[in-house]
C-alpha positions as CSV (number, residue, x, y, z in Angstrom):
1,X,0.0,0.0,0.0
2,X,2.7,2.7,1.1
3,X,5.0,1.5,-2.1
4,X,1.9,2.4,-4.6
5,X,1.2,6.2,-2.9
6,X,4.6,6.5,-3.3
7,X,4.0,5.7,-7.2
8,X,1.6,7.6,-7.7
9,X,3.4,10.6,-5.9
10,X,5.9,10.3,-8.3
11,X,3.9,10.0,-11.4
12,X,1.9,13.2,-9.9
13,X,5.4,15.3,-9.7
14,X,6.2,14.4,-13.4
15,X,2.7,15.4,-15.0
16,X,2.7,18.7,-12.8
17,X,6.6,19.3,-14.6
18,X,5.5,18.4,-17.6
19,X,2.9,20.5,-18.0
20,X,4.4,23.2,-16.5
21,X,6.9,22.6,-19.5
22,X,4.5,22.4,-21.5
23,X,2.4,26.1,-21.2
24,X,6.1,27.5,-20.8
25,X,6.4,27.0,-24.5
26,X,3.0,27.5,-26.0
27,X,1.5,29.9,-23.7
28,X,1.3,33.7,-24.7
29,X,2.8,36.2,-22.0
30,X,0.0,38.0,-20.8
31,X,-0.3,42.0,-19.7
32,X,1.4,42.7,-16.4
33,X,-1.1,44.7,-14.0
34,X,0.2,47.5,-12.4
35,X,2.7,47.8,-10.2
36,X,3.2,44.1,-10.8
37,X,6.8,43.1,-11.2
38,X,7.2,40.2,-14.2
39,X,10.4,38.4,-12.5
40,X,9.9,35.3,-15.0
41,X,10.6,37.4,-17.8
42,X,13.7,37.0,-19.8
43,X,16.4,39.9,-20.5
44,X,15.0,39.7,-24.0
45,X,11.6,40.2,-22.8
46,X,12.6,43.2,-20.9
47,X,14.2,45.1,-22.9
48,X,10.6,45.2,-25.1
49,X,8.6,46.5,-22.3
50,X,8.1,50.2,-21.6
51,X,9.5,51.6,-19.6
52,X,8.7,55.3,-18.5
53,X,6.6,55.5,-21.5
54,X,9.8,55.0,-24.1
55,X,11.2,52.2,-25.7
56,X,14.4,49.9,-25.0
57,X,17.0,48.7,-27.5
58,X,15.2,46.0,-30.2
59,X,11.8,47.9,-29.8
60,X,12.7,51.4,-30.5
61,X,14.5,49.9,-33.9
62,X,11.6,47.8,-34.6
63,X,9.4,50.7,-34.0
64,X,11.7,53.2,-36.0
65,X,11.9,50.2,-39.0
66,X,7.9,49.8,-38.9
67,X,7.4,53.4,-39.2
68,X,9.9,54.6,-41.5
69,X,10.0,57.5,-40.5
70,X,13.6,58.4,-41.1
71,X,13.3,57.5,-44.7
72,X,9.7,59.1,-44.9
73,X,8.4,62.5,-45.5
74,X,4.9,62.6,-44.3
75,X,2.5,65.4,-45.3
76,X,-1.3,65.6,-43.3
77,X,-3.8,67.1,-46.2
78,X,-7.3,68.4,-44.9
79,X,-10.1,69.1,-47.5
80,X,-13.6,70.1,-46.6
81,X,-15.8,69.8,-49.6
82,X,-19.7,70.8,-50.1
83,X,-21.4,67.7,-48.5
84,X,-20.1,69.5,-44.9
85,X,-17.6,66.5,-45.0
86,X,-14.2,66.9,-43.1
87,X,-11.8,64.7,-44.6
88,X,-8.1,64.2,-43.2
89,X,-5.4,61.9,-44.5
90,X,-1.7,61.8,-44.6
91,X,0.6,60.9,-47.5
92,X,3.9,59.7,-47.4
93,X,6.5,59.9,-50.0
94,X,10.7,59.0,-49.9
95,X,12.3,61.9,-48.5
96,X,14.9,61.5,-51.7
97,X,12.7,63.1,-53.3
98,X,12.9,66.8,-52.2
99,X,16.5,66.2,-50.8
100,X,18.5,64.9,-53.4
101,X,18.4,66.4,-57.3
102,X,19.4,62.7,-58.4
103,X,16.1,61.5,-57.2
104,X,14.0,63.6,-59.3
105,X,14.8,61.9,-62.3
106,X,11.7,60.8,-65.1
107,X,13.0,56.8,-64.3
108,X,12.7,57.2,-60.9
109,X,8.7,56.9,-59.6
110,X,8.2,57.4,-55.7
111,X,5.8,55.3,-54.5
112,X,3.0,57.8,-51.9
113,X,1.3,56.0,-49.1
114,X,-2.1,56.9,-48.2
115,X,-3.6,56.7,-45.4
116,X,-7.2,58.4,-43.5
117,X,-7.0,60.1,-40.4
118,X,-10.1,61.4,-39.6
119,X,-13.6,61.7,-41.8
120,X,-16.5,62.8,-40.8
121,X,-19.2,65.8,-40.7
122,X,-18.4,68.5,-39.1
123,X,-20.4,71.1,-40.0
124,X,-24.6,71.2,-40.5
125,X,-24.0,73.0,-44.6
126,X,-21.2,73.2,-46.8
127,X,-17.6,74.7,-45.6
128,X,-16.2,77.4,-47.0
129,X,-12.3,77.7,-45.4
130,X,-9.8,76.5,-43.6
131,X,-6.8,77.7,-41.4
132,X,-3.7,76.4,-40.0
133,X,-1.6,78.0,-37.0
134,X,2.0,78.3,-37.9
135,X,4.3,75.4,-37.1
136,X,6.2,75.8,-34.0
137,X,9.4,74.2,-32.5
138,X,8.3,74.7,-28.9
139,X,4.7,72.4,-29.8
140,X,3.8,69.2,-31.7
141,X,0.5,70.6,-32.3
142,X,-1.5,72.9,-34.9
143,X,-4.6,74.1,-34.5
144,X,-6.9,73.7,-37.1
145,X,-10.0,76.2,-37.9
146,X,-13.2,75.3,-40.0
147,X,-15.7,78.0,-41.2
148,X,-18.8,77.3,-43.1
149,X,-22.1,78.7,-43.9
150,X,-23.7,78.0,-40.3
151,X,-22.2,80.8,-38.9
152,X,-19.8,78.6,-36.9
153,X,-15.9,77.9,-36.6
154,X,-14.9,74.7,-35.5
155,X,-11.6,74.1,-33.6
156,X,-9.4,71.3,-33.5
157,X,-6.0,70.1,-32.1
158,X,-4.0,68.3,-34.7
159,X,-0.4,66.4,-34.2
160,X,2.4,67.3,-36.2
161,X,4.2,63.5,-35.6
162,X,2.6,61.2,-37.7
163,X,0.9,58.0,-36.0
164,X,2.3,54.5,-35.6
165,X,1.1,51.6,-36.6
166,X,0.1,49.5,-33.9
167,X,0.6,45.7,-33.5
168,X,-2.4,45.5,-30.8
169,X,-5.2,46.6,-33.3
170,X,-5.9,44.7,-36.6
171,X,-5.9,46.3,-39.6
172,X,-9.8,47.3,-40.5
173,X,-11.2,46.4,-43.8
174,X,-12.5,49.2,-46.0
175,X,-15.0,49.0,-48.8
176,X,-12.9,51.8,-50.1
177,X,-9.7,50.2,-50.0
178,X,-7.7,52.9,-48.4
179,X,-5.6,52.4,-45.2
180,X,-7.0,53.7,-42.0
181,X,-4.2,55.3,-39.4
182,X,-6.2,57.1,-36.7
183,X,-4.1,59.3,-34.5
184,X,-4.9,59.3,-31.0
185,X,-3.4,62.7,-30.6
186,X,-6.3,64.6,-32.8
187,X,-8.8,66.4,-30.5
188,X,-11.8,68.8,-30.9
189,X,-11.4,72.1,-28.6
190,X,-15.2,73.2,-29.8
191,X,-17.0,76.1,-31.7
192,X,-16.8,79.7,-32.3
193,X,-19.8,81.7,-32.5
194,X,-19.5,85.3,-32.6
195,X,-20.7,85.8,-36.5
196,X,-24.3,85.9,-37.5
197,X,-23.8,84.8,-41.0
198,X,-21.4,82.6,-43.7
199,X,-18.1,82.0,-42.6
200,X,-15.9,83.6,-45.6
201,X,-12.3,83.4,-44.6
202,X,-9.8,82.5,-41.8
203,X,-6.2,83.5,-41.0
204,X,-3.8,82.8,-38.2
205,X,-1.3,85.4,-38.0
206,X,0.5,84.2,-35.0
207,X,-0.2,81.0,-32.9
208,X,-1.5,83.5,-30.5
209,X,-4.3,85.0,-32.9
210,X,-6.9,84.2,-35.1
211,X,-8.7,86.6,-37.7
212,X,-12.5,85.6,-39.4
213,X,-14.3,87.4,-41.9
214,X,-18.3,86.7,-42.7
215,X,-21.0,87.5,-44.6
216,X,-22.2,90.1,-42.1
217,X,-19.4,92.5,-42.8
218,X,-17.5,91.6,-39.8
219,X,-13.9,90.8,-39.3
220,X,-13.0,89.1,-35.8
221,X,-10.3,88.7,-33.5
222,X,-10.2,86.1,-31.0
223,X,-7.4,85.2,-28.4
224,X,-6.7,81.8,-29.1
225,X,-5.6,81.3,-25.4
226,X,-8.8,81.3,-23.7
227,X,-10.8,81.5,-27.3
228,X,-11.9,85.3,-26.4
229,X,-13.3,87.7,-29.2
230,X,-11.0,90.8,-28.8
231,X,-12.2,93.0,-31.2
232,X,-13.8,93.5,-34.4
233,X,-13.9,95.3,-37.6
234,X,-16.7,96.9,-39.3
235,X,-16.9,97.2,-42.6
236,X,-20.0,99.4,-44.3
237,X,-23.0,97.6,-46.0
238,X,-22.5,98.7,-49.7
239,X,-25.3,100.8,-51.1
240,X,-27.1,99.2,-54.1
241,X,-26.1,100.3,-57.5
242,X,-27.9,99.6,-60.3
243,X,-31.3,97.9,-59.3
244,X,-33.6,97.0,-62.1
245,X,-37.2,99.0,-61.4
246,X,-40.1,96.7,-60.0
247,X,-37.1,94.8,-57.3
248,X,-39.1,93.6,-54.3
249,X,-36.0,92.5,-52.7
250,X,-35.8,94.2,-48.7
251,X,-33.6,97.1,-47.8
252,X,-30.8,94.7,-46.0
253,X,-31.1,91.7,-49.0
254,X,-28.2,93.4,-51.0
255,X,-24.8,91.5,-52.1
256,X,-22.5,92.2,-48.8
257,X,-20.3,90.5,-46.4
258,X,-15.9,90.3,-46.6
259,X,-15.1,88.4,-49.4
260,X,-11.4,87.6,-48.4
261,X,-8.5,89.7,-46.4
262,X,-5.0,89.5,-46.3
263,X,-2.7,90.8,-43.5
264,X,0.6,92.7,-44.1
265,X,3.7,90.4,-43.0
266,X,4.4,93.6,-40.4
267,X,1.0,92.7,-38.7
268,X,0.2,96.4,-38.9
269,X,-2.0,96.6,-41.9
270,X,-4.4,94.9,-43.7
271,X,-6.4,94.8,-47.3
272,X,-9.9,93.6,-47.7
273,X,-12.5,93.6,-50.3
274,X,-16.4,92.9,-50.1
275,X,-19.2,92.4,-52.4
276,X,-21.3,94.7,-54.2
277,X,-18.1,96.9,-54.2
278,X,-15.8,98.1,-57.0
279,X,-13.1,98.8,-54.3
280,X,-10.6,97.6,-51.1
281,X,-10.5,98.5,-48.0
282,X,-7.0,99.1,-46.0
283,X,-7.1,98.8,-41.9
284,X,-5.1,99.9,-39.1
285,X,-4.5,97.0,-37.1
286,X,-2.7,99.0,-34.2
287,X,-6.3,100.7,-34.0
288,X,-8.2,98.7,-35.4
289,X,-9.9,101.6,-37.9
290,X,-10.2,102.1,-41.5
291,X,-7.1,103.7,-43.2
292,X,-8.4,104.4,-46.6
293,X,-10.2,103.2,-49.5
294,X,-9.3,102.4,-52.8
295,X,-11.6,102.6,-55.4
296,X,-10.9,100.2,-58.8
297,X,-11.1,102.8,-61.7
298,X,-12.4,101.8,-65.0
299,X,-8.8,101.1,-67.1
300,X,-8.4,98.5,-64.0
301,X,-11.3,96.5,-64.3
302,X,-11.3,96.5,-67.7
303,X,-7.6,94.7,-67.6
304,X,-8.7,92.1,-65.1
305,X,-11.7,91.2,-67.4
306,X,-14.5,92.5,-65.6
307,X,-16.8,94.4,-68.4
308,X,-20.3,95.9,-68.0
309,X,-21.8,93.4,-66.4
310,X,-19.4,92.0,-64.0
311,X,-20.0,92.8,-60.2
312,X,-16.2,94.3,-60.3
313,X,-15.5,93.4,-56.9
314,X,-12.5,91.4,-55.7
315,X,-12.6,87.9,-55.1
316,X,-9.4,86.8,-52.8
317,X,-6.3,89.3,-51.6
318,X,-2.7,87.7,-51.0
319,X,0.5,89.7,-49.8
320,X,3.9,88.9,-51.0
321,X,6.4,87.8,-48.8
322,X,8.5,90.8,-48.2
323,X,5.4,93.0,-48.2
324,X,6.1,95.4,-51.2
325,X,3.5,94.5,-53.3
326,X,-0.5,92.8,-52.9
327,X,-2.5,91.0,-55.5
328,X,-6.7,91.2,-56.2
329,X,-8.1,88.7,-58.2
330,X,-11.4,89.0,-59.9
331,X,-13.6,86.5,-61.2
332,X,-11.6,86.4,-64.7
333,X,-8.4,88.7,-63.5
334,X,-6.0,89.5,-60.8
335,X,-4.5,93.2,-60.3
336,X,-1.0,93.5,-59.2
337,X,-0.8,96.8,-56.8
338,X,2.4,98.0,-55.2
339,X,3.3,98.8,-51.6
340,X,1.8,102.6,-52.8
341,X,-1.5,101.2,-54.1
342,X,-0.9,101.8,-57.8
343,X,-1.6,98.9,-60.4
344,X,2.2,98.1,-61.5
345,X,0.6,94.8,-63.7
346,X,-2.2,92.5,-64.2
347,X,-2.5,88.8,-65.2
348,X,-5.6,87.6,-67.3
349,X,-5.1,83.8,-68.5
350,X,-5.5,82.8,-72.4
351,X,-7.7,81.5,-73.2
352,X,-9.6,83.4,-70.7
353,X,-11.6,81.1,-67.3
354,X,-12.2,81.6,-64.3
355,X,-9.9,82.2,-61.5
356,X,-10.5,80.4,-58.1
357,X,-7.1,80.5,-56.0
358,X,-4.4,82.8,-55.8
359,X,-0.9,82.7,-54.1
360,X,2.6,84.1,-53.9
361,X,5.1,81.6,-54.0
362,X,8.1,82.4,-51.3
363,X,11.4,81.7,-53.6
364,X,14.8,83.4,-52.3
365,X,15.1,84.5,-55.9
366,X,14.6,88.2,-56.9
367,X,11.8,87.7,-58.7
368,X,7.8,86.8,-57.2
369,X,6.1,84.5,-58.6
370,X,2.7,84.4,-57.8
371,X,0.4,80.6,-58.5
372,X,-3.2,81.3,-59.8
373,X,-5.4,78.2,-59.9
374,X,-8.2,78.5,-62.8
375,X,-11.9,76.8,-64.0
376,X,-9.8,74.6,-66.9
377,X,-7.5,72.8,-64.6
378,X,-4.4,74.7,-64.8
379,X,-2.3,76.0,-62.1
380,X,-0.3,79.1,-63.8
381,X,3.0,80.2,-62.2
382,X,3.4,84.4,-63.0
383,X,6.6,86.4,-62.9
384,X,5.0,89.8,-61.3
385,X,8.5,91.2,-61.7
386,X,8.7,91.3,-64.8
387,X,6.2,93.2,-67.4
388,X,6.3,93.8,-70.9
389,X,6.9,97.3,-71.5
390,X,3.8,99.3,-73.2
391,X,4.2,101.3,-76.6
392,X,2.9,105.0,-76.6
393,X,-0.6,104.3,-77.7
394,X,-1.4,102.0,-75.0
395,X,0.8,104.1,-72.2
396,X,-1.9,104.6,-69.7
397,X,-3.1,100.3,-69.9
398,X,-2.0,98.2,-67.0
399,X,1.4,96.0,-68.2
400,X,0.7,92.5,-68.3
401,X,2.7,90.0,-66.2
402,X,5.0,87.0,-67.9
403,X,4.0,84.0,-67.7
404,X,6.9,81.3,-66.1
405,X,5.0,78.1,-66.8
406,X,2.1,76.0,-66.0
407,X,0.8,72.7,-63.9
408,X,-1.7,70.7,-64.9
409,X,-4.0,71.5,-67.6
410,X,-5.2,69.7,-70.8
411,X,-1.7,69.2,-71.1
412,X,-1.4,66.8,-68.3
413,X,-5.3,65.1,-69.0
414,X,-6.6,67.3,-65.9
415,X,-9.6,69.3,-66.7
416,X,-11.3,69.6,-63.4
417,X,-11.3,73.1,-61.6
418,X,-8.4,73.9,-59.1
419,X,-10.5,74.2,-56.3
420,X,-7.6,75.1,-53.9
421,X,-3.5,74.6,-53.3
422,X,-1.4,74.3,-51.3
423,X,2.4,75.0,-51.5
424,X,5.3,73.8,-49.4
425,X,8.8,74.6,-49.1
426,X,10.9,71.6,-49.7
427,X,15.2,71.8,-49.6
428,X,15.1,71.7,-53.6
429,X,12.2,73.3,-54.3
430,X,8.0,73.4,-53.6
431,X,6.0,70.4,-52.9
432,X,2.1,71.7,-54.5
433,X,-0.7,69.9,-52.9
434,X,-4.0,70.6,-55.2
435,X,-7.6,69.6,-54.9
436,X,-9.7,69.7,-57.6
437,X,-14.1,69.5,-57.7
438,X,-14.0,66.3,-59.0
439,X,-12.5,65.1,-55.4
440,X,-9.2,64.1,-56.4
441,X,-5.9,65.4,-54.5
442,X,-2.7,65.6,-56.5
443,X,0.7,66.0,-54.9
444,X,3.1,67.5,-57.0
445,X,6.9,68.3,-57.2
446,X,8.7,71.2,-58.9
447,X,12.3,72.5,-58.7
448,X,13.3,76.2,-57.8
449,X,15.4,75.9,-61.3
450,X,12.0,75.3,-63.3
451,X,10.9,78.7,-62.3
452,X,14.2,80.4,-62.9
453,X,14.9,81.7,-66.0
454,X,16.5,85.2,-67.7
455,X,14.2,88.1,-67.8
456,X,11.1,86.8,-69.5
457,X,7.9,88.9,-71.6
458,X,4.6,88.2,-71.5
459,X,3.0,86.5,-74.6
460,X,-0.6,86.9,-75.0
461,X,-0.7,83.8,-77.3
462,X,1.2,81.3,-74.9
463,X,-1.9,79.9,-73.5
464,X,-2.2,76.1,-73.4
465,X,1.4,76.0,-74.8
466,X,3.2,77.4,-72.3
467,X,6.1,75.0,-70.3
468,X,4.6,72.5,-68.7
469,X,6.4,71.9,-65.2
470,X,5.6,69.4,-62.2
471,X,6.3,65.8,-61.9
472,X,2.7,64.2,-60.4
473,X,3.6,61.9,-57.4
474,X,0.3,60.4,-56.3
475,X,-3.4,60.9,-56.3
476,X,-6.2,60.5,-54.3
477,X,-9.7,60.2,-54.3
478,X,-12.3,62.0,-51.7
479,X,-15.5,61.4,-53.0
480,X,-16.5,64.3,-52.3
481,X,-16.6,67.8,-53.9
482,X,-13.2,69.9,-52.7
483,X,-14.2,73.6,-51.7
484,X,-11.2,73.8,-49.6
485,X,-7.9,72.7,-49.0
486,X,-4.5,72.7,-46.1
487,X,-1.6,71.2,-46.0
488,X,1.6,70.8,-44.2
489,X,4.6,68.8,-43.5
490,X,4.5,66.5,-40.1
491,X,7.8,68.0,-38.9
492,X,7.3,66.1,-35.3
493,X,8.8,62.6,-34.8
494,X,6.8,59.8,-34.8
495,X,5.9,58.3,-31.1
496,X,4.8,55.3,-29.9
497,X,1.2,54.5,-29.6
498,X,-0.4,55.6,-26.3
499,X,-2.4,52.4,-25.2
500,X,-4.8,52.8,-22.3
501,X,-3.5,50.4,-19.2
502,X,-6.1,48.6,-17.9
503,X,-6.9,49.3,-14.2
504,X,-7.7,46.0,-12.7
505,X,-8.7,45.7,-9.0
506,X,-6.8,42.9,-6.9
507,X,-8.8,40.8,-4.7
508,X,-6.8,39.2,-1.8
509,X,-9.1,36.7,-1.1
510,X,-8.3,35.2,-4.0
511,X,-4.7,35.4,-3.9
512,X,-5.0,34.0,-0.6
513,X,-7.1,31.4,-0.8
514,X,-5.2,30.3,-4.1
515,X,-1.9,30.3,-2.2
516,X,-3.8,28.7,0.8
517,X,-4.6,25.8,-2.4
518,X,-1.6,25.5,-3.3
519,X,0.0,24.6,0.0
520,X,-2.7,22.0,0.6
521,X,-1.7,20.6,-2.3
């Protein structure tokens, strides 16, 4: 009797090892609770685990490999588009590519990853603009501002370090196809709303201040430390000109509201321009009054294209980057005026279309170069330094601007409207993001040497023949119709996915009755 206990003692310490062996090898390690201490771990282990929120030896290489984020540029797009649709995405592309002048050869084709940050409704009607704080050493975040025709401004927190991919959460299937890559990091602050009508244009100055214009003739600004309105700027309702007899329409229903502004780069002064008016409007920013107003006279509307019938009042304003010299563009036009308000040149595009977007390109060349997006597709780079001299007949016309080259276009199989653009400065040259009303975003690249060239006259006749420039590195679809577009470059370094430790609550009764088990057996 005592010999076969003793068997079956022994046969009991050999199953216990052997399955102890045994979930050694094919269990999987499970989540540590806190302030529990894993001593059966191995060295190897360890040195994956967190610690202090970073990342030891092997796992900060296999994070930096998985990420690519030394060999990556990564570039967050935002778009809002008439269905009141938000849409965010980020697109990486080799960082040869703006670094190196071998890697913008014609053999070489970079291959641009897509991926969706954030999509979703943000807004009850269609939105109108967008805004982007300036990028700032000190901070990994922008703040992004939304303004659409429900009288409100949405505000958002956005990361400048693009998000890792994490090993925890599977990868989601789409019926679109595109990769999703939420960042954690993206938050909404709330809403703005101190205008009583449309949402026309929004500016950040400083990371301190941001400006908004409206329909109701208002220009705002609000402390973007607390989110407080600080002032704002009147402009005068325009008095109806030109009402057919028999108009039932009420005293207040006439065309106004700020179409667009455009502050000085001295953050002393600033240019508007309304509807319903054949002029701009200059303001003191130090007092917040009106400084003067310039009327557009009839030799200047007639260069820009605006005849008879036209309303004759500026669509969009833009500054240059030294400040010495501001563009108007009309609906078929744009007016070059100097720092002294006189019309030094004008651009009108052959064959003539509509203008939509408008913006000075900052080059350390002598020359500016100012981008104009238009109806046919085309994305037109100007030389605004550089006008073809007038004969004595047509002394008193406005000279018209050369034209550098163009993006885009027939030339290139795009027809859609240029919505919006975006251009950033790359070491080599400008990285143009543009979004068209078909839905479709199109990275491009150019050089600072395709814009460079001797001293240059304008040629009525160029047209669709003018040198084509930009190499096309990607595109993608949003589905949705583009009214507005932002980009810029994630300059913050990519971290490691924040996952939420789960709080668990230890029972000692359990631990102690387990213990109390396991000496009884």
């Amino acid at each position: 009797m005592a010999k076969r206990k003793r068997d079956v003692a022994d046969s009991g310490v050999s199953l216990k090892a052997a399955r102890t062996q045994k979930e050694q090898v094919l269990s999987i390690p499970k989540p540590a609770r806190r302030g529990e201490v894993l001593a059966s771990k191995s060295k190897d282990e360890a040195a994956r685990l967190p610690v202090n929120g970073k990342v030891n030896g092997a796992a900060k290489e296999a994070s930096t490999s998985i990420s690519g984020s030394s060999d990556m540029t990564t570039v967050q797009v935002i778009t809002g588009s008439y269905e009141r649709v938000l849409h965010g995405f980020t697109a990486a592309f080799p960082q040869s590519l703006v670094t190196r002048q071998e890697a913008t050869k014609e053999t070489e084709e970079p291959k641009v990853s897509f991926a969706d940050n954030f999509l979703f409704n943000a807004h009850a009607s269609a939105i109108r603009c967008l805004a982007l704080s300036p990028l700032s050493d000190e901070s990994s975040k922008v703040t992004l501002a939304t303004g659409a025709t429900d009288e409100r401004i949405n505000l958002y927190s956005l990361s400048t370090a693009p998000s890792k991919p994490s090993k925890s959460k599977p990868t989601l299937p789409t019926l679109h196809g595109n990769t999703i890559s939420e960042n954690s990091r993206n938050k909404e602050l709330g809403s703005l709303l101190h205008h009583s009508s449309s949402i026309t244009a929004l500016y950040f100055p400083t990371r301190s201040k941001l400006l908004s214009s409206a329909e109701d003739s208002t220009i705002a600004i609000v402390r973007t430390r607390d989110w407080t309105p600080l002032s704002t700027i009147k402009a005068p309702i325009p008095t109806p000109q030109g009402r057919p007899s028999g108009d039932t329409a009420a005293p207040g229903e006439v065309p106004s509201g700020i179409n667009d502004f455009a502050v000085h780069p001295s953050m002393k002064l600033m240019v508007s321009v309304s509807k319903g008016e054949k002029s701009m409007r200059l303001w003191n920013l130090v007092t917040g009054k009106k400084a003067g107003v310039l009327n557009f006279g009839r030799e200047i509307l007639t260069a820009v294209g605006e005849g008879r019938f036209g309303t004759g009042e500026g669509r969009k304003v833009a500054w240059d980057k030294e400040g010495e010299e501001f563009a108007v563009a009309f609906e078929r036009g744009v007016a070059v005026f100097g720092i002294d308000c006189k019309a030094k040149g004008k651009v009108e595009p052959t064959p003539r279309t509509k203008l939509h977007q408008m913006k000075y390109l900052s080059s350390d060349s002598s020359s500016n170069i100012l981008a104009v997006s238009t109806e046919d597709g085309r994305l037109l780079f100007y030389d605004t330094s550089s006008t073809t001299p007038l004969s004595e007949s047509n002394k008193d016309d406005i000279p018209p601007c050369a034209l550098v080259a163009q993006l885009g276009g027939p030339a290139a199989g795009i027809t859609q409207r240029i919505k919006d653009f975006e251009v950033l400065s790359v070491d080599i040259g400008f990285l143009i993001v543009t979004g068209s009303s078909d839905g479709t975003v199109r990275p491009w690249f150019i050089q600072h040497t395709d814009l460079d060239s001797p001293k240059r006259t304008a040629n009525p006749e160029e047209g669709f023949t003018a040198k084509q420039i930009g190499k096309p590195i990607g595109t993608y679809s949003t589905n949705s119709r583009i009214t507005c577009l932002k980009a810029f470059i994630m300059t913050g370094k990519a971290e490691d996915a924040e996952e939420e430790e789960e709080v668990v609550v230890e029972d000692k009764s359990d631990d102690s009755s387990s213990g109390s088990d396991s000496n009884s057996e």
